[in-house]
C-alpha positions in Angstrom: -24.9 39.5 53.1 -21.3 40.4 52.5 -21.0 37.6 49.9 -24.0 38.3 48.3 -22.5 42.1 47.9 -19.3 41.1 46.9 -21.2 38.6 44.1 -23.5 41.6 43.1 -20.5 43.8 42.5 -18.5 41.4 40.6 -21.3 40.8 38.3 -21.9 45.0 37.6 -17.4 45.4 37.6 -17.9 42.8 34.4 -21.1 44.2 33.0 -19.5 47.9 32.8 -15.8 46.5 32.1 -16.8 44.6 28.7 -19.4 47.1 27.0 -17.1 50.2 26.3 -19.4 51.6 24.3 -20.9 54.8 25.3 -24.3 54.1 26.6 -25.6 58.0 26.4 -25.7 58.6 22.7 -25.8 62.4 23.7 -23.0 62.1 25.2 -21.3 60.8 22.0 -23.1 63.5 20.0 -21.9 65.9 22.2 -18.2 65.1 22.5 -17.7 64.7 18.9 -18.0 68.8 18.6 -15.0 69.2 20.5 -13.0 66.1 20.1 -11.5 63.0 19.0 -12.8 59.5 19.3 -10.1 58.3 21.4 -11.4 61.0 23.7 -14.9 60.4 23.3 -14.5 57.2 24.1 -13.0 58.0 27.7 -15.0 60.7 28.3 -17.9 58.2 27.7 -15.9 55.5 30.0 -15.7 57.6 33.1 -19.5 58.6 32.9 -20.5 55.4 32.5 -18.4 54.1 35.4 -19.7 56.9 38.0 -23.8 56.2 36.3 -23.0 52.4 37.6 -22.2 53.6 41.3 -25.2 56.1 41.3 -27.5 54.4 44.4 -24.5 53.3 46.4 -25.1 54.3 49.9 -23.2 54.7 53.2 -23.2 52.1 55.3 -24.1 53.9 58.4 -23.8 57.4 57.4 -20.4 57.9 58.6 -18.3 57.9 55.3 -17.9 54.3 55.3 -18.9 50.8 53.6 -17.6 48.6 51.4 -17.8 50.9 48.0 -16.7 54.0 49.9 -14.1 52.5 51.3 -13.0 51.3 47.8 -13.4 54.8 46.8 -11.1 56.4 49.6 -8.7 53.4 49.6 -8.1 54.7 45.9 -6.9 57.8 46.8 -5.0 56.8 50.2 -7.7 56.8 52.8 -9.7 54.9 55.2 -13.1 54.9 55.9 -14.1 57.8 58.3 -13.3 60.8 55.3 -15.0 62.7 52.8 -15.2 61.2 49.7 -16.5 63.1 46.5 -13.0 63.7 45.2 -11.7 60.0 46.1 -15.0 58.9 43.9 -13.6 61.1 40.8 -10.4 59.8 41.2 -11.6 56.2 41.9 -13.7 56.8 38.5 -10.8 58.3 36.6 -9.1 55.1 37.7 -11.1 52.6 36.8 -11.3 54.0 33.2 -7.3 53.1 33.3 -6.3 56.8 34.1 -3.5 57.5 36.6 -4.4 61.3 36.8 -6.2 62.6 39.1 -5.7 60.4 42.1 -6.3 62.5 45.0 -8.9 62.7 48.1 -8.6 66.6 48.5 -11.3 68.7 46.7 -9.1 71.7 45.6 -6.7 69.3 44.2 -8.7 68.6 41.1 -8.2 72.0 40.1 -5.0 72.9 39.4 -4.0 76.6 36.9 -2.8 73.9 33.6 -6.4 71.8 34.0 -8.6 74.6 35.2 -10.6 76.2 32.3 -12.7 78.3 34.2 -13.3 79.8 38.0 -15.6 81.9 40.0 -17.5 84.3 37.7 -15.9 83.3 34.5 -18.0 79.7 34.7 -21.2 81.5 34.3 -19.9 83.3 30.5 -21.2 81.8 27.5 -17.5 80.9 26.3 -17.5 78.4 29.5 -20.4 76.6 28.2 -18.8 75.7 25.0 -15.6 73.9 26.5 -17.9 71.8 28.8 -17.8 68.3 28.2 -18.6 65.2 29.8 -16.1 63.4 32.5 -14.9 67.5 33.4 -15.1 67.8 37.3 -16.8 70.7 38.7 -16.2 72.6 42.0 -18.1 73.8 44.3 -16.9 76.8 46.6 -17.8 76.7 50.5 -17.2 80.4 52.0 -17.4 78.9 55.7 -13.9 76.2 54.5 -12.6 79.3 52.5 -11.8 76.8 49.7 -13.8 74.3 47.1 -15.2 71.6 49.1 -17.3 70.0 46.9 -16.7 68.0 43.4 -18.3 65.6 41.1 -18.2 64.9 37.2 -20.7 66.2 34.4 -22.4 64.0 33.1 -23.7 66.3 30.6 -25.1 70.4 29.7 -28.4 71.0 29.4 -29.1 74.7 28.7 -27.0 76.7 32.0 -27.7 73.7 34.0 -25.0 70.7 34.8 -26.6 67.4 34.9 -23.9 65.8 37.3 -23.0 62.7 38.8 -21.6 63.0 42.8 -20.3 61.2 45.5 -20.5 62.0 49.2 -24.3 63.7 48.6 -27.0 62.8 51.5 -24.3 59.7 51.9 -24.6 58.1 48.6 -23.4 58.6 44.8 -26.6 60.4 42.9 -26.9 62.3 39.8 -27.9 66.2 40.3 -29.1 68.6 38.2 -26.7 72.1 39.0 -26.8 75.8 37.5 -24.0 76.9 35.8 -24.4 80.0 38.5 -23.2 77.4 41.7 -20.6 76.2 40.2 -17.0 77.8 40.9 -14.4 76.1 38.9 -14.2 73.7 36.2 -11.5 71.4 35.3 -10.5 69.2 32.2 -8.4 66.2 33.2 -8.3 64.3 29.5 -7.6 67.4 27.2 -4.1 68.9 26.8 
């Protein structure tokens, strides 16, 4: 079985690695508003590397398997650990990006890549800066801190269609209010 894995995966790793094209056209359509093709490209890269992982699952519901591992070994960690963040960093990686590379939620969202947090998400200026491959927070008041994050895949309206690791034990694509979310972050613009 673990061969059989390891064969599946290496035949997806080359699928995704030698089509760079973006595969959502509104995606494309979307990021050319706001910026360059150089960007548009990347921004296209990372979504279609986290749309590839959407379906992987835990292997026994305790933050661990092969692919989660692979996530969390990105970042530092072992199996055993929360992994959303690791998966955004183990996306941004695999797109060739050094930055961000950690396993720690509030990490991602530092003041100079931070556009946007608490209330100010939810204004109609917010919606205009949001573009795809941007990681979104979401705020738990029992951890006192953001302990929750994934990437946009794209906006739709005041919703985020999103795609998450670390979500009933697997990587899935979610469709979030603008209202839930607490921060929002920009990794590729300057």
């Amino acid at each position: 079985m673990a061969t059989m894995y390891s064969v599946l995966f290496g035949i997806l790793f080359i699928a995704v690695c030698s089509n760079l094209a973006p595969v959502d056209r509104t995606i494309s359509a979307q990021t050319s508003l706001h910026q360059g093709n150089g960007d548009n490209r990347i921004r296209a890269r990372i979504v279609e590397i986290a749309a590839a992982e959407i379906g992987v699952k835990e292997a026994t519901g305790n933050n661990d398997g092969a692919r989660v591992e692979a996530y969390l070994a990105h970042t530092g960690l072992g199996k055993g650990h929360a992994w959303c963040a690791a998966f955004v960093s183990w996306c941004y990686g695999q797109a060739g990006l050094a930055e961000p590379r950690n396993p720690w939620s509030p990490a991602l969202f530092p003041n100079a890549r931070t556009y946007c947090r608490a209330d100010a998400c939810r204004g109609s200026k917010t919606s205009t800066r949001i573009k795809p491959a941007d990681i979104f927070g979401i705020y738990s008041h029992r951890a006192k801190r953001i302990n929750h994050v994934g990437l946009i895949r794209k906006l739709e309206r005041k919703y985020l269609l999103t795609i998450e690791g670390n979500v009933n034990n697997s990587v899935l694509s979610k469709r979030r209010h603008l209202s839930t979310v607490y921060a929002l972050a920009d990794w590729l613009s300057l």
